[in-house]
C-alpha positions as CSV (number, residue, x, y, z in Angstrom):
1,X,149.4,59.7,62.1
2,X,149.4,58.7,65.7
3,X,152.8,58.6,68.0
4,X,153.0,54.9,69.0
5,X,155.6,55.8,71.5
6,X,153.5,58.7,72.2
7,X,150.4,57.2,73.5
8,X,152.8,54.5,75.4
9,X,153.6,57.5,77.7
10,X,149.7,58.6,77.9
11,X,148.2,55.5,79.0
12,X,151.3,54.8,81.5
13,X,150.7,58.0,83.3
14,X,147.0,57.5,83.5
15,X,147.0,54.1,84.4
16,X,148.8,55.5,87.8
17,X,145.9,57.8,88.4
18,X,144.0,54.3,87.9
19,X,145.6,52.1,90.4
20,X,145.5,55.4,92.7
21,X,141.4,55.4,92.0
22,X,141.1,52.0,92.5
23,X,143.2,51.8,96.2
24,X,140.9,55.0,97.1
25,X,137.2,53.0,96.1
26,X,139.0,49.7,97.9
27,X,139.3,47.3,95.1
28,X,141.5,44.8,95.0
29,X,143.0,42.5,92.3
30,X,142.8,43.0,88.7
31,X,141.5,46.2,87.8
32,X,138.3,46.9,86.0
33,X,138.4,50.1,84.6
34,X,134.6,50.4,84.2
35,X,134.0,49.8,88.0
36,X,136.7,52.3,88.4
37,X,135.1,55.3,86.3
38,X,131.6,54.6,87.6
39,X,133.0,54.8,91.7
40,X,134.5,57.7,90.0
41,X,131.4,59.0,88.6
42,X,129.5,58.8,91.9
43,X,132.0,60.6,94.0
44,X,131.7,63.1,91.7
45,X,127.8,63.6,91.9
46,X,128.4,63.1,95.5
47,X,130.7,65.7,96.4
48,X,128.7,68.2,93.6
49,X,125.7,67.3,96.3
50,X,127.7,68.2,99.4
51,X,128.8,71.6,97.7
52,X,125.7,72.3,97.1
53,X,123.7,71.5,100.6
54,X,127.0,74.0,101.5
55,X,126.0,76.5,99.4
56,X,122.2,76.6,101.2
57,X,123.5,76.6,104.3
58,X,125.1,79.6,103.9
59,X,122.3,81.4,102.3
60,X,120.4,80.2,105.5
61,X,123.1,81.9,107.3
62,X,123.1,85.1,105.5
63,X,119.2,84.6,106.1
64,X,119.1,84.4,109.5
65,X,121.3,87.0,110.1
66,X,118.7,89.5,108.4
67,X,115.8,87.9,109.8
68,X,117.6,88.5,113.7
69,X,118.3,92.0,112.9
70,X,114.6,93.2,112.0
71,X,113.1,91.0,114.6
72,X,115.7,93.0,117.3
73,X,114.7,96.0,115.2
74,X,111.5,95.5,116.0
75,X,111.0,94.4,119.6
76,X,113.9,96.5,120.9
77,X,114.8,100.2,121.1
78,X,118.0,101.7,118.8
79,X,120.7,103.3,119.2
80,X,120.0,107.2,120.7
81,X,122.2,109.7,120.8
82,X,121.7,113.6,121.5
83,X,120.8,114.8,117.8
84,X,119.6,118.5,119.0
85,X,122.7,119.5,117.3
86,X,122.8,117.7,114.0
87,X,122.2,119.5,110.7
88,X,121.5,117.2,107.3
89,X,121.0,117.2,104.0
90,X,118.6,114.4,102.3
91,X,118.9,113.9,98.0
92,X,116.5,111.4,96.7
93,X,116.7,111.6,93.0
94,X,113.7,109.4,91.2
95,X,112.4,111.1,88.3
96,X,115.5,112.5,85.9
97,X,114.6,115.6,83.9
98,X,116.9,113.5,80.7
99,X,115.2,110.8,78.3
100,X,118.2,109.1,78.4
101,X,118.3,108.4,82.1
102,X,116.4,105.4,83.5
103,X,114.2,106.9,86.1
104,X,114.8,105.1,89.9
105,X,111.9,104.1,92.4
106,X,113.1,103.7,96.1
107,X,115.8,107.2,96.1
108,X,112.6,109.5,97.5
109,X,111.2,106.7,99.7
110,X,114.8,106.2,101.0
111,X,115.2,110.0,101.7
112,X,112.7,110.0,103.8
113,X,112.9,106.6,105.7
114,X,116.3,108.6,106.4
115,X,114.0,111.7,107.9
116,X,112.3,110.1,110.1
117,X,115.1,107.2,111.4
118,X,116.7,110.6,112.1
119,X,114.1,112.1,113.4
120,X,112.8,109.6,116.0
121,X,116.0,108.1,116.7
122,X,118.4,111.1,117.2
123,X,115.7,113.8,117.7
124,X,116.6,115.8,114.6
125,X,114.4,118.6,114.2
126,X,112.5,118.6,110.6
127,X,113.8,122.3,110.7
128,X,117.1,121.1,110.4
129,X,117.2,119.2,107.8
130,X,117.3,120.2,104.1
131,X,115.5,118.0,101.3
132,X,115.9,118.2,97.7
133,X,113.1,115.6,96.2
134,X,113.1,114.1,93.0
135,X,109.6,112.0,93.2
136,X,108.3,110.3,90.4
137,X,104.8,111.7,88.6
138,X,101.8,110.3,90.4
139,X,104.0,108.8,93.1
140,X,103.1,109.2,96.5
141,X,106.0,108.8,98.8
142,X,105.7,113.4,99.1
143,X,102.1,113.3,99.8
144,X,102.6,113.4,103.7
145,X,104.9,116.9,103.3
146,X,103.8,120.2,103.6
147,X,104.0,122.5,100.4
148,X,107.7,123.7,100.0
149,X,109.1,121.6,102.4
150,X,111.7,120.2,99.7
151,X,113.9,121.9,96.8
152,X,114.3,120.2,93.2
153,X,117.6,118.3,93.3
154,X,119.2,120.3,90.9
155,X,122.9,120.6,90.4
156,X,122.8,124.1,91.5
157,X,120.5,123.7,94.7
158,X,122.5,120.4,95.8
159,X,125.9,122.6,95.7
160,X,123.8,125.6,97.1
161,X,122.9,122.9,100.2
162,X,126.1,121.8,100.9
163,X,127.3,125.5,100.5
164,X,125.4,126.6,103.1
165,X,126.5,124.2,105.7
166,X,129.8,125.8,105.7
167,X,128.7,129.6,105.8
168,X,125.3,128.7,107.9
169,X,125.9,130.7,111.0
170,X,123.7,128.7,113.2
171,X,125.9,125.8,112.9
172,X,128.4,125.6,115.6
173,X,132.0,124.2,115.5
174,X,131.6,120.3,116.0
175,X,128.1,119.8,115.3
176,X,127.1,116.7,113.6
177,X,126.2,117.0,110.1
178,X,124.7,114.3,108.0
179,X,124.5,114.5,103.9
180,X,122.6,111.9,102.7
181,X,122.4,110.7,98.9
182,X,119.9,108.5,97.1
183,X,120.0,108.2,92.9
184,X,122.6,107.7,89.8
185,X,126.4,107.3,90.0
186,X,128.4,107.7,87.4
187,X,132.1,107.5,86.5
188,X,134.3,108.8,83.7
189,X,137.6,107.6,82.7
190,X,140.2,109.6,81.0
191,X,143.5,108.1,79.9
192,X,144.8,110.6,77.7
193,X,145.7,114.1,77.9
194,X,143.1,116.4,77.2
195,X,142.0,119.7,76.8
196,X,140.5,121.7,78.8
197,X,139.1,125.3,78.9
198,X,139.4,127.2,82.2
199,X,138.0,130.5,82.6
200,X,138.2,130.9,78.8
201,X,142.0,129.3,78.1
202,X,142.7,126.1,76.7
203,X,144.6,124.4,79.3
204,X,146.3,120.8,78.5
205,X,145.7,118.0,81.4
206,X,147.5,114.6,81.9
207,X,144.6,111.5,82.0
208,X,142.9,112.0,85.4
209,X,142.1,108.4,85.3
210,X,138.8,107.3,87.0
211,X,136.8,110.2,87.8
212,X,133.5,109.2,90.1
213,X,130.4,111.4,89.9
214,X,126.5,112.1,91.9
215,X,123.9,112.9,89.0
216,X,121.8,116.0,89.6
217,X,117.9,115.9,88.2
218,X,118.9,118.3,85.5
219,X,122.2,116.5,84.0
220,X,122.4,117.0,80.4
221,X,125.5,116.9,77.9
222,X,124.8,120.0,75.5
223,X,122.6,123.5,75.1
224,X,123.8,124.1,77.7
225,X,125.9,121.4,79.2
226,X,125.0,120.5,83.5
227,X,127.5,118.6,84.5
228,X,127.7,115.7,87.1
229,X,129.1,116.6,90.7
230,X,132.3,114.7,90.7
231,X,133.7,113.2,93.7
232,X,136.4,115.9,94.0
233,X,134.2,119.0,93.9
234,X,132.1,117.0,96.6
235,X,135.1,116.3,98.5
236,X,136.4,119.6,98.4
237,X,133.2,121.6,99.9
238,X,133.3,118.6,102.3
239,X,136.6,119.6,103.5
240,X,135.6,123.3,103.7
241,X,133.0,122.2,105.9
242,X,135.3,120.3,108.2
243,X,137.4,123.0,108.1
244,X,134.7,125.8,109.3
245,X,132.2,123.6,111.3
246,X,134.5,120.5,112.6
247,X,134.6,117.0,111.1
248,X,132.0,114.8,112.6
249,X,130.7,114.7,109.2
250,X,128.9,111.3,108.1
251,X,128.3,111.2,104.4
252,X,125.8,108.4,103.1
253,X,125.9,107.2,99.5
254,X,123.0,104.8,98.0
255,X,124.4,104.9,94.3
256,X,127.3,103.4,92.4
257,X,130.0,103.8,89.7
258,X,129.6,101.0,87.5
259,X,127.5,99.3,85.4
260,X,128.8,96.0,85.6
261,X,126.3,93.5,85.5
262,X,126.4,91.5,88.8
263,X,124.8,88.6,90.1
264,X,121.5,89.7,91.0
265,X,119.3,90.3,94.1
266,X,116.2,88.8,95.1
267,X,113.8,91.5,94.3
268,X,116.3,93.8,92.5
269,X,114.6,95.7,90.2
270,X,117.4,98.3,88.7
271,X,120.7,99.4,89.5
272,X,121.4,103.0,90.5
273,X,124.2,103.9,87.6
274,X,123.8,106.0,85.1
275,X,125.9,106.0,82.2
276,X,128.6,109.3,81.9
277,X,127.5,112.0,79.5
278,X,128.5,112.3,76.2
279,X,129.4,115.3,74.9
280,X,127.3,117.8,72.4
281,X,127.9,120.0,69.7
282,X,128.2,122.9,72.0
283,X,131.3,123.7,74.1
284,X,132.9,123.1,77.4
285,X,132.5,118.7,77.1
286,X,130.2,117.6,80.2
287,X,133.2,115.9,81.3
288,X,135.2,119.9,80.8
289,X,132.4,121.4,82.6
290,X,132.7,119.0,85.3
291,X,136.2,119.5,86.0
292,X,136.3,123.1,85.7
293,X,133.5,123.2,88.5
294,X,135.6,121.2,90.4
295,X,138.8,123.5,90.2
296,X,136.1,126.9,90.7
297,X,135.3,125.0,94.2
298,X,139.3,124.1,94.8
299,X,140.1,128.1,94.1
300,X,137.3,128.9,96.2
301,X,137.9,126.3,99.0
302,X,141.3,125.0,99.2
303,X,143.2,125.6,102.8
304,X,145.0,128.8,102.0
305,X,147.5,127.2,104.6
306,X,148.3,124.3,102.7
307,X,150.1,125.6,99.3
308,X,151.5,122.4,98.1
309,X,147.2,120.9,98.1
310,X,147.4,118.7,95.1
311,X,145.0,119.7,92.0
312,X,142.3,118.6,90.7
313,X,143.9,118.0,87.1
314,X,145.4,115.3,88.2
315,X,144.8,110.9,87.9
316,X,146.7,111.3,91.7
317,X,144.0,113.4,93.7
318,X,142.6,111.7,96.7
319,X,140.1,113.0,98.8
320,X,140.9,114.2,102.3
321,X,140.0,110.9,105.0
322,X,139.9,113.2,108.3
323,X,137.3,115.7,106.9
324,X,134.8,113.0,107.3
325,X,133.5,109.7,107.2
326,X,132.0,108.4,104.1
327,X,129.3,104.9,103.9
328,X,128.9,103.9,100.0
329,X,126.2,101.2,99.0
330,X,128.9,99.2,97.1
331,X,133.0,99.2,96.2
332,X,133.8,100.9,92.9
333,X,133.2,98.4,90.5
334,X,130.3,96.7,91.7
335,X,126.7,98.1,91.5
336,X,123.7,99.6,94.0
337,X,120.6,97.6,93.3
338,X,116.7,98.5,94.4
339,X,114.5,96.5,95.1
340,X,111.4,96.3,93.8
341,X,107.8,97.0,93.9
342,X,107.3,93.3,96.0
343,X,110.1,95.0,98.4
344,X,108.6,98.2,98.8
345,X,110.3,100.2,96.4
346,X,113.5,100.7,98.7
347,X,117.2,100.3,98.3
348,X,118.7,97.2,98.9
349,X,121.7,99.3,101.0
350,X,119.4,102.0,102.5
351,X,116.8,99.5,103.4
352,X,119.1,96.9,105.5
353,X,121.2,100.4,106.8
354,X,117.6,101.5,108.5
355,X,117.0,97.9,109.7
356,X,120.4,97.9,111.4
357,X,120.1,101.1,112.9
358,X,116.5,100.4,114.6
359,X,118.4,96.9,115.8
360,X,120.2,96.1,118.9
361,X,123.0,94.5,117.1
362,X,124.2,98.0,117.0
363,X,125.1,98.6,120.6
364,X,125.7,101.6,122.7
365,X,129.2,103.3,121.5
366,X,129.2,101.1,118.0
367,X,131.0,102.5,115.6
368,X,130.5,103.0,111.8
369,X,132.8,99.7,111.1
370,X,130.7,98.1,113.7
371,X,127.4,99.3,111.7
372,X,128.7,97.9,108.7
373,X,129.0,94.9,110.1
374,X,125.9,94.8,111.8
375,X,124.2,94.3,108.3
376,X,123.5,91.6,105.5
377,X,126.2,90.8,103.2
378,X,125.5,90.0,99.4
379,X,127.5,88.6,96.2
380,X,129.0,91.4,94.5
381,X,127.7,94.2,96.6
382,X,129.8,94.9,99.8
383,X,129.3,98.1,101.8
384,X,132.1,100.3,102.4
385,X,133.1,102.8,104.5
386,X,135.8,104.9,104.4
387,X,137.7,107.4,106.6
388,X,140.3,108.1,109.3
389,X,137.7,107.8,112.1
390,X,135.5,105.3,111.1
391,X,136.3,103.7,114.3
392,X,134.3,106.4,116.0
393,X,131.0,106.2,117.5
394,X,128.1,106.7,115.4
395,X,127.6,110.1,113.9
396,X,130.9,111.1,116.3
397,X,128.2,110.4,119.5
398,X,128.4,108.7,122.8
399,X,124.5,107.2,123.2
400,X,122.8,108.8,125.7
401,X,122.7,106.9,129.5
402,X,119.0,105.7,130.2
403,X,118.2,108.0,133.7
404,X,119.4,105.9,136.9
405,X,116.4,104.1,138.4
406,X,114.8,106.6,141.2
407,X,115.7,109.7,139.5
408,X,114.0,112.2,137.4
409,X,114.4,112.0,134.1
């Protein structure tokens, strides 16, 4: 039964919001509650109309910002900087040796638009730089390589290439180094102990929490497991290399962690996330195996002078911020997109990184912040860059002075 006293109180309360309504919309006299509601209604639809005529004006924005970059990309000359003494390392992981992998379609292209930005803009000799392809079957992004110009991106050759950067005799303290990453992210979470077997004893580990990972061609969960390169292992040869060559290190990372489904992209065709991999009937776990090459590299690597170095069986371990700085295509929990076959194949973070590069929003002595800023900006996929000098010129370079007029050059 209905509260008399009850709906008293209701329609006293509302009938203030009335009077208020009917003040706003100018009416005077009795009140005629129908007028009121309709002046109501149409303010409504009104301001639903000026929210959206908002809305397109900022897409215009965000679309005249990309359409100024690649028209200053293309009628003015980029950034330069002295590359003589760079070394890099391309990945563009397509085709994935798994079933259970969805195979990508820009990483290769994006490799080598990377190449030859590289290339032309810093004067990066193709000698320098290692490539570890991945291309899909009949695709024809390779066909303008010569014959073993590029490794398989296995897990063994992609450690093997960073490897080498730190025992590589030819590189000398403070040259620039680039490593450059296109293909599957992936992320496992632990929030348990576990255990864990470590040069053949079972060792017990507290949850190490949000583990991120790069996924080789060959990953594959049992007979015989091939683990994912976690972000620690990766972050621990980086720091060997900053240790041995200096740390103008850029690393570039066209992948993500999660596969959260975002709002998406015009033209986006797939998102570069692969899911972790589940463990076999055969032993170490992927997730084990992953771990324990990531403690072989700490043993191997870890700054003999810094005895208190955290491990890497731990949910605390961060990487190391003045070995290098790092670009990533998205934040942690959103997702890398591609776009597709209307777009050229490309991905979406690679693709406006090259356009900002070639443009003259990135001015003499810009620095990776300023870069960043320098491109697009999309819902739910922010580029990020990370490390203690990311305030530092481009690839740790002053640009080079165009010759004064008169004199040779």
């Amino acid at each position: 039964m209905i509260d008399e006293e009850f709906l008293k109180k209701e329609i006293k309360r509302d009938e203030k919001i009335e009077e208020e309504l009917a003040v706003t919309f100018g009416m005077t006299g009795d009140i005629d509650d129908t007028k009121v509601v309709d002046a109501a209604m149409q303010l409504a639809a009104q301001t639903e109309e000026d929210l959206q005529r908002i809305r397109a004006k900022i897409q215009t924005l965000h679309k005249l910002r990309r359409n100024r970059t690649e028209l200053a990309g293309l009628n003015k000359p980029p950034h330069r900087v002295d590359g003589r003494r760079f070394w890099v390392v391309l990945i563009g992981i397509d085709k994935y040796a798994g079933d259970d992998v969805l195979n990508l379609k820009g990483c290769v292209r994006d490799a080598l638009e990377m190449r030859t930005l590289l290339h032309e803009t810093l004067q990066v000799p193709f000698g320098r730089m290692c490539l570890l392809l991945s291309p899909l079957d009949g695709d024809d992004s390779t066909a303008g390589l010569k014959p073993n110009t590029y490794r398989s991106p296995t897990r063994e050759h992609i450690i093997s290439a960073l490897t080498d950067l730190i025992s590589n005799h030819d590189i000398m303290k403070n040259d620039g180094i680039i490593v450059y990453y296109a293909g599957h992210g992936t992320a496992y979470t632990v929030t348990d102990d576990t255990q864990y077997t470590v040069n053949g004893v079972e060792v017990s580990a507290p949850n190490l929490g949000f583990v991120e990972a790069l996924c080789p061609l060959d990953r594959r969960g049992d007979d015989p497991v091939i683990p994912d390169i976690s972000g620690r292992e990766l972050n621990i040869i980086l720091e060997k290399i900053s240790l041995e060559k200096g740390p103008d290190i850029t690393v570039i990372l066209d992948s993500c962690y999660s596969g959260t489904v975002t709002t998406p992209v015009t033209g986006s065709a797939a998102e570069r996330y692969a899911l972790p991999l589940m463990a076999g009937r055969s032993s170490p776990t992927p997730l084990s195996a992953m771990m324990v090459a990531a403690d072989t590299s700490f043993q191997l690597y870890a700054d003999p002078k810094k005895p208190e170095e955290q491990s890497v069986w731990t949910a605390k371990w961060s990487a190391n911020k003045a070995s290098h700085v790092l670009l990533t295509a998205c934040k942690t929990y959103q997702s890398a997109s591609e776009l597709g076959a209307k777009f050229g194949n490309r991905g979406l973070f690679t693709d406006a990184l090259v356009r900002a590069l070639k443009s003259s929003e990135v001015q003499a002595g810009c620095s990776f912040v300023g870069l960043l800023r320098a491109m697009p900006s999309w819902k739910n996929r922010t580029p990020v860059v990370v490390g203690d000098r990311k305030h530092s010129p481009l690839w740790f370079r002053q640009p080079l002075r165009p010759p004064n007029p008169g004199t040779l050059s």
